[in-house]
C-alpha positions as CSV (number, residue, x, y, z in Angstrom):
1,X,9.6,-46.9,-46.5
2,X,9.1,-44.2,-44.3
3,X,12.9,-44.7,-42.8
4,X,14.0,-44.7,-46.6
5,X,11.9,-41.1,-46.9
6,X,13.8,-39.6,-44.3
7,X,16.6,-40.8,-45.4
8,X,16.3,-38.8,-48.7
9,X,15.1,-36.0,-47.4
10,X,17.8,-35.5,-45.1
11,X,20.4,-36.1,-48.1
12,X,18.3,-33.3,-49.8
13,X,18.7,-31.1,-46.9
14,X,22.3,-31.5,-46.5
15,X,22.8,-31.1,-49.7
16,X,21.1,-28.0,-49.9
17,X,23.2,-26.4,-46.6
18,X,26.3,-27.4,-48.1
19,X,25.3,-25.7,-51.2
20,X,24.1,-22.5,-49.8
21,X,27.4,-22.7,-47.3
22,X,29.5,-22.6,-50.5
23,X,27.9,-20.0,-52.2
24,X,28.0,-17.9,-48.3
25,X,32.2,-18.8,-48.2
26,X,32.5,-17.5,-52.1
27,X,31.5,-14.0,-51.2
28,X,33.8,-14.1,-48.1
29,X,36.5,-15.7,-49.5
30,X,35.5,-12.8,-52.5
31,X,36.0,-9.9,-50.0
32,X,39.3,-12.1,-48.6
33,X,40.8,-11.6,-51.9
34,X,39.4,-8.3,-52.8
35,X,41.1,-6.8,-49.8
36,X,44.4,-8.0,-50.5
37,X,44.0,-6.8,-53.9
38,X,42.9,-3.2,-52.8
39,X,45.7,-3.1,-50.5
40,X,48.5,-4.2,-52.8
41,X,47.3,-1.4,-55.1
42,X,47.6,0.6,-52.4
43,X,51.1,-0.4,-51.9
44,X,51.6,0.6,-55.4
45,X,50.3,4.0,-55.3
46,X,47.8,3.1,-58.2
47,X,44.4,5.4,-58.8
48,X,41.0,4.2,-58.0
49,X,40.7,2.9,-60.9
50,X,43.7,0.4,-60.5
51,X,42.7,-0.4,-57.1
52,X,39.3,-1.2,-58.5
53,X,40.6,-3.3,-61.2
54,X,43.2,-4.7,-59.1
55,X,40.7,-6.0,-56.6
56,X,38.3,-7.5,-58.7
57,X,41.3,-9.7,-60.7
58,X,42.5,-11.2,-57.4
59,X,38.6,-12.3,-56.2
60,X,37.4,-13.5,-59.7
61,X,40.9,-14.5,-61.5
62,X,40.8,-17.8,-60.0
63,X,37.4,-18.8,-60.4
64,X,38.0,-17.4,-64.3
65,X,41.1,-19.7,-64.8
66,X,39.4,-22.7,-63.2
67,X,36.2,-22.4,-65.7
68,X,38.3,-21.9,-68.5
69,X,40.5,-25.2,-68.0
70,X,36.9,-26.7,-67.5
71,X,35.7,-25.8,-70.6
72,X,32.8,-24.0,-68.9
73,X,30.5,-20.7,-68.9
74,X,32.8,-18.4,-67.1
75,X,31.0,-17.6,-63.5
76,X,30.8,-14.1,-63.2
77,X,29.4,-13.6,-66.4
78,X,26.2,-15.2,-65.6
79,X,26.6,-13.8,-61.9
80,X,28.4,-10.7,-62.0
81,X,27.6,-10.1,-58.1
82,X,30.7,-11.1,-57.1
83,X,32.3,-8.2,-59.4
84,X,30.6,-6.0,-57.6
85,X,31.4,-7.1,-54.1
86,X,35.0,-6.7,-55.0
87,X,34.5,-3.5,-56.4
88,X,32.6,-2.4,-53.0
89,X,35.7,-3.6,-50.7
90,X,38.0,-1.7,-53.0
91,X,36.1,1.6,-52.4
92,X,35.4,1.0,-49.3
93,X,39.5,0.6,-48.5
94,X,40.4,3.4,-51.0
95,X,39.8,6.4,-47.9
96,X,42.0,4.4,-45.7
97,X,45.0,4.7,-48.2
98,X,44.2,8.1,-49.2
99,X,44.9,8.5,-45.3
100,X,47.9,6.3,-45.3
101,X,46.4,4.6,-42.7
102,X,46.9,1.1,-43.6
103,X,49.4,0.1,-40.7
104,X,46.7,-1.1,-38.9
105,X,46.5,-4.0,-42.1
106,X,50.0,-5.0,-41.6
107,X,49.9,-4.7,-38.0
108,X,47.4,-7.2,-37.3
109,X,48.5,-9.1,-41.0
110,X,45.0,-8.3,-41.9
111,X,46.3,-9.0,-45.4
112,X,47.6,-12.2,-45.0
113,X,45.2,-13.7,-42.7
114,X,42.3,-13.0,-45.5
115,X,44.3,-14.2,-48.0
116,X,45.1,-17.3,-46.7
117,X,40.9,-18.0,-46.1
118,X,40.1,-16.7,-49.4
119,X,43.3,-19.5,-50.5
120,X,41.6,-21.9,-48.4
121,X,38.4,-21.3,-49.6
122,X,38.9,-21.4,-53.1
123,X,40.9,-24.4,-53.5
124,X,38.6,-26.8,-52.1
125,X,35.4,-25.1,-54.1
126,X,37.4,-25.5,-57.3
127,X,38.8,-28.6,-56.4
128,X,35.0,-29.6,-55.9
129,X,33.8,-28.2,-59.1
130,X,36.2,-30.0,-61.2
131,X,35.6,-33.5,-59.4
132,X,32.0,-32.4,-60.1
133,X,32.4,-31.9,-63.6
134,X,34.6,-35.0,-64.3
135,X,37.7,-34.1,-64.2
136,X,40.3,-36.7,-63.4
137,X,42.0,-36.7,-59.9
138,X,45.4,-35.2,-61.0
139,X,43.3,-32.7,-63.3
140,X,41.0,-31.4,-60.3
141,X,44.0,-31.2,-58.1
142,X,45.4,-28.9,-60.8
143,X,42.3,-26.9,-61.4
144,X,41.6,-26.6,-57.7
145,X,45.3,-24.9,-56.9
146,X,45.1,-22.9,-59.6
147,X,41.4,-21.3,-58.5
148,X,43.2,-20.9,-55.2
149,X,46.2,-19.0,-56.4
150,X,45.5,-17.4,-59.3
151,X,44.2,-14.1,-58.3
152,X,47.5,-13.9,-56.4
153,X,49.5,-14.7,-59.5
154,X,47.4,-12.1,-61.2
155,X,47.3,-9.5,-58.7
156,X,51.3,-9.9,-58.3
157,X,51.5,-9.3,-62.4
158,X,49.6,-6.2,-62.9
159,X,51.5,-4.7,-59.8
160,X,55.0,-5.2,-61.7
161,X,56.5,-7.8,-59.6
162,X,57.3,-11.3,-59.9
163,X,54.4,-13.6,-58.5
164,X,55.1,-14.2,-54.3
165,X,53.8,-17.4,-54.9
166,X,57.2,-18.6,-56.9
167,X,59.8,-17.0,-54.8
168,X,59.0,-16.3,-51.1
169,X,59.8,-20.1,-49.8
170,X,56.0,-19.9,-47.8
171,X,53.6,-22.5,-47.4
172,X,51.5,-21.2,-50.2
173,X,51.3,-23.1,-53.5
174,X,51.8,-26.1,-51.4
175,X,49.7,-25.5,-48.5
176,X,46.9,-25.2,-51.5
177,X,48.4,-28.6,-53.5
178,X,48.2,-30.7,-49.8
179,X,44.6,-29.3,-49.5
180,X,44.0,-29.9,-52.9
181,X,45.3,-33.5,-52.6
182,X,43.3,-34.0,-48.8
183,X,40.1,-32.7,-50.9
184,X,40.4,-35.7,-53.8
185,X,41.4,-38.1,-51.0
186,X,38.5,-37.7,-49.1
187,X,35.7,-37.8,-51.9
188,X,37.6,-40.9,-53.0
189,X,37.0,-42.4,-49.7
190,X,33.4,-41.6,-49.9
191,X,33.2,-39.8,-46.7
192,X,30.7,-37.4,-45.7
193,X,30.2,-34.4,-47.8
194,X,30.6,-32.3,-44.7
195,X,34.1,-33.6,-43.9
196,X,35.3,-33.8,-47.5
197,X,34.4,-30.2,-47.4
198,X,36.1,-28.4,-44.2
199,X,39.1,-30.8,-43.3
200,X,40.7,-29.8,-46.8
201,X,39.9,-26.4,-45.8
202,X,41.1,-26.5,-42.9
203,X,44.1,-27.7,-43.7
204,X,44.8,-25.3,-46.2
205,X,44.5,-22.3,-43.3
206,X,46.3,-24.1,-40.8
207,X,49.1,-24.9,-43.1
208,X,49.3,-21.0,-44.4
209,X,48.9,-19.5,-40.8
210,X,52.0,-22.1,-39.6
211,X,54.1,-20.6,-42.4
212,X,53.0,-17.2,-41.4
213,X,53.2,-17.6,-37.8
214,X,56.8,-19.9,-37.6
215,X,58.1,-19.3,-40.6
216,X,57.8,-22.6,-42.3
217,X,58.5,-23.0,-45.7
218,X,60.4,-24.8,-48.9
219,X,64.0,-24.6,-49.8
220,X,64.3,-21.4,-52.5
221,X,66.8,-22.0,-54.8
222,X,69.8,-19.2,-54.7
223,X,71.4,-17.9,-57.5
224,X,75.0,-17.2,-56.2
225,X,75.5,-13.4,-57.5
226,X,78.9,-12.2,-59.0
227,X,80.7,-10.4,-56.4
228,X,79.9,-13.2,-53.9
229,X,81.9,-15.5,-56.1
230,X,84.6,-12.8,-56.2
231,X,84.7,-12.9,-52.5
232,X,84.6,-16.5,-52.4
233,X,87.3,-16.4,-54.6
234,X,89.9,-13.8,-52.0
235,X,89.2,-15.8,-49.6
């Protein structure tokens, strides 16, 4: 009896750590976003107020879309915390522009690298809400890659160009769909919490890092332009 005690109070427990280490990767993966939202705006020459906005789309438009598809109580409504940490990272970046001194961001891929943990981060928590709530497997997987990558898609949209998600040939929709995938494979197993947790996650990073670092990608498809057919064609 007492073994069995234990037992359930240790479930308890790690239940509880896992929680509260879900809730501490949100904010980070929160400020991950918000920064590559800031930045972006940045690029753009928008106002304060754009980078502002522009910041707080990337961190909460995932989260937003994946409540949504669930059919539940949008997060930051009941929470609007996280608003306000993205709002704080987009002031906190705006001297930096006004300096033009954001080569340090591109020098070390600052950028990147936080967007590919707040990617990382957000798949598997959706992916893990949507399980939670029910959702059939090929539904979660959906809802998880879209709470990874649709602050990107977002952020991509209100800065007037097409979504880098769709065109750039990176592992970045698919990084998030094989960590996605990883996620629903591993609960269905019935491993540990803890694994089904970080292996997804890290597979996600590694995978978006690789494509960073070595260029790996998938094939784009090219539309063959007008004058290269006319040069084909003299040849």
């Amino acid at each position: 009896m007492h073994s069995l005690l234990t037992a359930v109070a240790t479930d308890d427990l790690l239940g509880h750590a896992l929680s509260t280490l879900r809730v501490a990767l949100e904010y980070l993966g929160t400020v991950a976003f918000a920064i590559s939202g800031a930045v972006a705006a940045s690029r753009r020459r928008m106002d304060l107020i754009g980078a502002v906005v522009l910041a707080g789309l990337v961190a909460v438009g995932g989260g937003t879309m994946r409540d949504l598809l669930l059919q539940q109580p949008v997060f930051w409504i009941e929470n609007p915390t996280l608003i306000v940490v993205a709002v704080g990272v987009a002031l906190a970046i705006a001297p930096f522009a006004r300096r033009r001194d954001l080569g340090a961001f591109a020098r070390h891929r600052i950028v990147e690298l936080s967007d590919a943990f707040g990617l990382a981060i957000f798949v598997v928590i959706g992916t893990g809400i949507a399980l939670g709530a029910g959702a059939s497997p090929v539904a979660a997987i959906i809802v998880g890659v879209a709470n990874g990558v649709g602050g990107g898609i977002l952020r991509d949209l209100f800065s007037a160009q097409v979504p880098e998600v769709f065109w750039n040939g990176h592992l970045y929709a698919t990084a998030a769909l094989g960590g996605a995938v990883a996620y629903w494979a591993l609960w269905a197993w019935g491993l540990a919490p803890e694994l089904v947790f970080w292996i997804p996650l890290v597979v996600i990073l590694a995978l978006r890092i690789l494509s960073l670092t070595l260029g790996w990608g998938v094939p784009t498809v090219a539309v063959v332009q007008k004058r290269e057919l006319q040069t084909e064609s003299h040849a």
